[in-house]
C-alpha positions as CSV (number, residue, x, y, z in Angstrom):
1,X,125.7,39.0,177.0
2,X,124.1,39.5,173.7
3,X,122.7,42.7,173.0
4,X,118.5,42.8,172.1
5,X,116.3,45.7,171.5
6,X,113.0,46.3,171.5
7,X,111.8,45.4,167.2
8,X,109.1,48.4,166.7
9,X,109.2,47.3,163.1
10,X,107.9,44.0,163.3
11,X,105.0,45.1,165.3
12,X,103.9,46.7,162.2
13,X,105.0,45.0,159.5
14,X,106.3,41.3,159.5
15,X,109.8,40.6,158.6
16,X,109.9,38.3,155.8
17,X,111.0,37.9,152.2
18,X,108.1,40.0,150.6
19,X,108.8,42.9,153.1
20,X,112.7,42.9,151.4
21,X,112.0,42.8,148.2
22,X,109.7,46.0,148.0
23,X,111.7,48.0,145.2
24,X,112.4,52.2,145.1
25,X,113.5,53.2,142.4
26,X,117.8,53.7,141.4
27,X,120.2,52.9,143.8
28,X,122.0,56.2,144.2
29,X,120.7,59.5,143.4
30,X,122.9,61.2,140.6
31,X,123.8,63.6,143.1
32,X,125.1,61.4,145.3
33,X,126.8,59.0,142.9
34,X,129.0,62.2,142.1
35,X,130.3,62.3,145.1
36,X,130.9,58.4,145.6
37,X,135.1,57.4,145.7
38,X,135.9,54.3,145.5
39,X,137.5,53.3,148.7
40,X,134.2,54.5,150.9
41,X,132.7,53.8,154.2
42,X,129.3,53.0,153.9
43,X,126.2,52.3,156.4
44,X,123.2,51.1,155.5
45,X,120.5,51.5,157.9
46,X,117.4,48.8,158.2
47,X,119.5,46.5,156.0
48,X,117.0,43.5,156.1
49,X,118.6,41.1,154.2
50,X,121.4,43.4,152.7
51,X,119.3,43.1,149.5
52,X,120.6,47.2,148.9
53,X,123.9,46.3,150.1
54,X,124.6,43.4,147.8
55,X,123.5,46.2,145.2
56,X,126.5,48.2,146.0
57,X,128.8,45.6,146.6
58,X,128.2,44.6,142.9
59,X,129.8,48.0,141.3
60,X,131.8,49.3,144.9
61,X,133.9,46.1,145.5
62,X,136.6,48.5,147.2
63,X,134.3,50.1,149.4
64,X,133.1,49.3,153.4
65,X,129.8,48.3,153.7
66,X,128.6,48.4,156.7
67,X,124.7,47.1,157.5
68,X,122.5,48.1,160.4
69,X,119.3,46.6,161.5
70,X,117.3,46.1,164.7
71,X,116.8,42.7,164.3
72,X,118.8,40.3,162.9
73,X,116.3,37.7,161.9
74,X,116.1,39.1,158.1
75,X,120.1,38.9,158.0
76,X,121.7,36.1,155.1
77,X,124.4,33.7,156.2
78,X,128.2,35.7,156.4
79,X,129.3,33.3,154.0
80,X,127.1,34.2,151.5
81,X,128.0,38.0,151.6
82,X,130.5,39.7,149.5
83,X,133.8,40.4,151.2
84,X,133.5,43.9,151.9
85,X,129.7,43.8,153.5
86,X,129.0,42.9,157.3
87,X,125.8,43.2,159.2
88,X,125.6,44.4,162.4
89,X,123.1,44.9,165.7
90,X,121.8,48.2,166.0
91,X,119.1,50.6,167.3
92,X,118.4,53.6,165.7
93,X,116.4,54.9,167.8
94,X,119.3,55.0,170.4
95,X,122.3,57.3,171.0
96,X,125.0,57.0,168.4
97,X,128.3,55.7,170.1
98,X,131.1,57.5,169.7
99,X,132.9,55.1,168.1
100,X,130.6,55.5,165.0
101,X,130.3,59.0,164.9
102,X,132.1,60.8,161.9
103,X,133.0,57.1,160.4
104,X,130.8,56.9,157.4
105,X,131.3,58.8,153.9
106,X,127.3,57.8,152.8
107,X,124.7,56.6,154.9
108,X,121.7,55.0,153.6
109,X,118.4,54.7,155.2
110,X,115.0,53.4,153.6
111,X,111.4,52.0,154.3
112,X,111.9,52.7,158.4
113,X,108.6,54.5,159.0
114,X,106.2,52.0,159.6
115,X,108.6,51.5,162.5
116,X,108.7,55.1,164.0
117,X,106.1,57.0,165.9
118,X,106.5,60.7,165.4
119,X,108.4,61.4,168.0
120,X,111.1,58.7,167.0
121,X,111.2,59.4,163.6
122,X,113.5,63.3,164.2
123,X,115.9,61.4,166.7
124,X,116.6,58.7,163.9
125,X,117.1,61.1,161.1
126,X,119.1,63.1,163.3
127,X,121.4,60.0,164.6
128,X,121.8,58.9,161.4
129,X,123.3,62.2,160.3
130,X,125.8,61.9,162.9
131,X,127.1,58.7,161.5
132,X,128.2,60.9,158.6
133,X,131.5,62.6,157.9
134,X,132.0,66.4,157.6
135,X,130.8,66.4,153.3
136,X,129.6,62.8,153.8
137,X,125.8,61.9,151.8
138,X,122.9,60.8,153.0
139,X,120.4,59.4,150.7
140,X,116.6,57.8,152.3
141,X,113.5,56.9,150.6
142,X,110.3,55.8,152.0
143,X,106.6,55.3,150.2
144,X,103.6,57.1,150.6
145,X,101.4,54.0,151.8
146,X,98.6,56.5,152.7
147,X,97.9,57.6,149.0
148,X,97.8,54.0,147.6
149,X,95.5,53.4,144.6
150,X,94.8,49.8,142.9
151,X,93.9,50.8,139.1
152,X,92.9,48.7,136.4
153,X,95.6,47.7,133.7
154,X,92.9,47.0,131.2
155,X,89.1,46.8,130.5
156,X,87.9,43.8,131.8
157,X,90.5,43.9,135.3
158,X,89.1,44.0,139.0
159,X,90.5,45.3,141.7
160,X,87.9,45.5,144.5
161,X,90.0,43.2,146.8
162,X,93.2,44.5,146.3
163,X,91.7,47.7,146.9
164,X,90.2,46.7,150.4
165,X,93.3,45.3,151.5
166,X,95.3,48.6,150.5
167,X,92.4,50.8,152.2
168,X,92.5,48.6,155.4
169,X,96.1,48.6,156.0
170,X,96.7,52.2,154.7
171,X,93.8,53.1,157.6
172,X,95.6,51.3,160.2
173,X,99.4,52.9,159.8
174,X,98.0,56.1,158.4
175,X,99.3,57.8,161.8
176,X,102.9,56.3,161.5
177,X,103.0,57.6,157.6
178,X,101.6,61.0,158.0
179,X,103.7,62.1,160.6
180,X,106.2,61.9,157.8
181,X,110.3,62.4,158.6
182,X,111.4,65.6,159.7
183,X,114.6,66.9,157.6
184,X,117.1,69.5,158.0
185,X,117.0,72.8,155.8
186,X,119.9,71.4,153.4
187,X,118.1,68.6,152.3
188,X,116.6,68.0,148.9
189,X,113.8,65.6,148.0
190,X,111.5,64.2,144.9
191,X,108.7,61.9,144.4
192,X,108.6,59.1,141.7
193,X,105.5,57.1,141.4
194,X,106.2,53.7,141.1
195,X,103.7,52.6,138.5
196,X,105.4,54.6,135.7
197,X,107.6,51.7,134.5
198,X,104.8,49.4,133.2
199,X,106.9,46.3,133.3
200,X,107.3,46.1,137.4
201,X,103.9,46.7,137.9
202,X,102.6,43.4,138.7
203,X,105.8,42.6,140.6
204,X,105.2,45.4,142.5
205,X,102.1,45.2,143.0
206,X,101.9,41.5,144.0
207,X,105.1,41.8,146.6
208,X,102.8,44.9,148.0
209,X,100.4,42.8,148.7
210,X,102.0,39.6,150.1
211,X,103.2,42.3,152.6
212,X,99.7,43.5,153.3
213,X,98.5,39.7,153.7
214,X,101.4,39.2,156.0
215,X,100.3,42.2,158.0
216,X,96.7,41.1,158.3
217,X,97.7,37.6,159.6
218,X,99.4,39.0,162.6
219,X,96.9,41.5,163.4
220,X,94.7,38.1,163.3
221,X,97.2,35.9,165.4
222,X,97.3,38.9,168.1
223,X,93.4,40.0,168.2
224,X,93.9,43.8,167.3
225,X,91.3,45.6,166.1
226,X,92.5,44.9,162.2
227,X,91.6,41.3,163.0
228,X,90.3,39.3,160.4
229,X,89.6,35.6,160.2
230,X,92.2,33.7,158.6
231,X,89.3,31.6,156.5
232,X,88.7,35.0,155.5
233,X,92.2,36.3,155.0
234,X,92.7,33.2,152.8
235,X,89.7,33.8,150.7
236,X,90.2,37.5,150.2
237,X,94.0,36.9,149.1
238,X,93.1,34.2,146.4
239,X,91.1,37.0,145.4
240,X,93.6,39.7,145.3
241,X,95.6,37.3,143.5
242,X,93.4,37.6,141.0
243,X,92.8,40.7,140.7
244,X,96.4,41.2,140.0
245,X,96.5,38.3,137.4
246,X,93.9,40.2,135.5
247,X,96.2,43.2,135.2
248,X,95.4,45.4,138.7
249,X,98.1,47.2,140.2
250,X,98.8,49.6,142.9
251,X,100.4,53.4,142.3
252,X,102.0,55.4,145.1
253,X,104.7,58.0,145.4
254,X,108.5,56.7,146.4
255,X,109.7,59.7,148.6
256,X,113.4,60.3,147.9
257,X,115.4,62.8,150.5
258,X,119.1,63.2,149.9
259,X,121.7,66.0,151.4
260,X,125.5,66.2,152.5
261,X,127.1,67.2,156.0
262,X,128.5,70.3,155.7
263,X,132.5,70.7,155.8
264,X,134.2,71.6,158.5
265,X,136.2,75.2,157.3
266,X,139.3,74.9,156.4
């Protein structure tokens, strides 16, 4: 009997190509990359469409990838991932069995609290860990949706729609992103702000705001109290589109967090 858990992601944010391709920053922290060896286990949690795992596979061809999602509907074909990556079935939110406790020399997580309601979000950091082995790494990063500003890249840009959007959806998940992810003592973290490379910007800022649209069309399709009309949604993204076009983008913090499982004494 397959296996099917409850998907408190996609009740938030839809699962589609725009929602993967939101970018963070490097793919390991120096301080982890230190660490790495080549013949690693590896898990990678709310994998998506193994975007970060095709990432590693690229430069850590010896290594076991290993990616874990709630939902599988975001997952590629096998045959199109490299030889070392699978993608597996998998609720964070649940115990850890025991056959993947201790398994995994890094564990990656990323992007997960739109998903989590405070209370969740300190069992899934804390499951995670457990994943690790005694000195293994855990690296996670997540964006600070509730600070989002839409600037203008130049004198004549607008940004009046892509800054209702931003407002409306920040308003709505602002519970789920302030209660923020509770971290052990021993971990380190940093903020980048994502608008500091001026070439990504309007890549970023555009896939941003596909996600946002995305968002508003299911709170349409299920009446909440978000609810636009779709003539309207349709109306107000053309405009956001533009505002982009005429140099607008978005700036918000990347939240990094990154620590190691303490060794066992020798």
């Amino acid at each position: 009997m397959a296996v099917i858990f409850h998907d408190t992601y996609a009740e938030n944010i839809p699962r589609d190509s725009a929602e993967a391709q939101r970018n963070t920053g490097y793919i390991l922290h120096p301080a982890v990359q230190a660490t790495r060896y080549l013949d690693a286990c590896v898990a990678v949690a709310g994998t998506g469409t193994a975007a970060f795992l095709h990432e590693l596979a690229h430069d850590w061809s010896e290594a076991t990838l290993h990616g874990y999602d709630i939902s599988t509907c975001l997952f590629p074909p096998a045959d199109t991932l490299p030889l070392n990556v699978s993608l597996i079935l998998y609720d964070a939110c649940q115990d850890v069995p025991s056959s993947l406790q201790g398994k995994y020399d890094f564990v990656h997580g990323r992007l997960m609290a739109a998903g989590l309601s405070a209370s969740e979000s300190t069992g899934v950091v804390k499951n995670l860990a457990q994943l690790l082995k005694p000195g293994g790494a855990m690296q996670w990063e997540e964006c600070d949706f509730t600070a989002v500003c839409y600037l203008p890249g130049g004198a004549h840009s607008s940004i009046d729609t892509a800054s209702k959007m931003g407002k409306l959806f920040s308003t709505a998940m602002r519970l789920r992103f302030e209660a923020g992810m509770s971290w052990p003592q021993n971990v380190h973290t940093e903020a980048a702000a994502v608008h500091r490379v001026r070439g990504t910007r309007e890549r970023l800022t555009a896939n941003r705001m596909q996600s946002i649209f995305a968002w508003a069309r299911l709170q349409s399709a299920r009446g909440s109290k978000w609810a636009l009309s779709m003539e309207y949604l349709e109306e107000l993204e053309q405009k956001a589109h533009k505002d982009i076009q005429s140099g607008c983008y978005g700036s918000f913090d990347v939240h990094i967090a990154w620590g190691f499982r303490p060794r066992i004494p020798s």
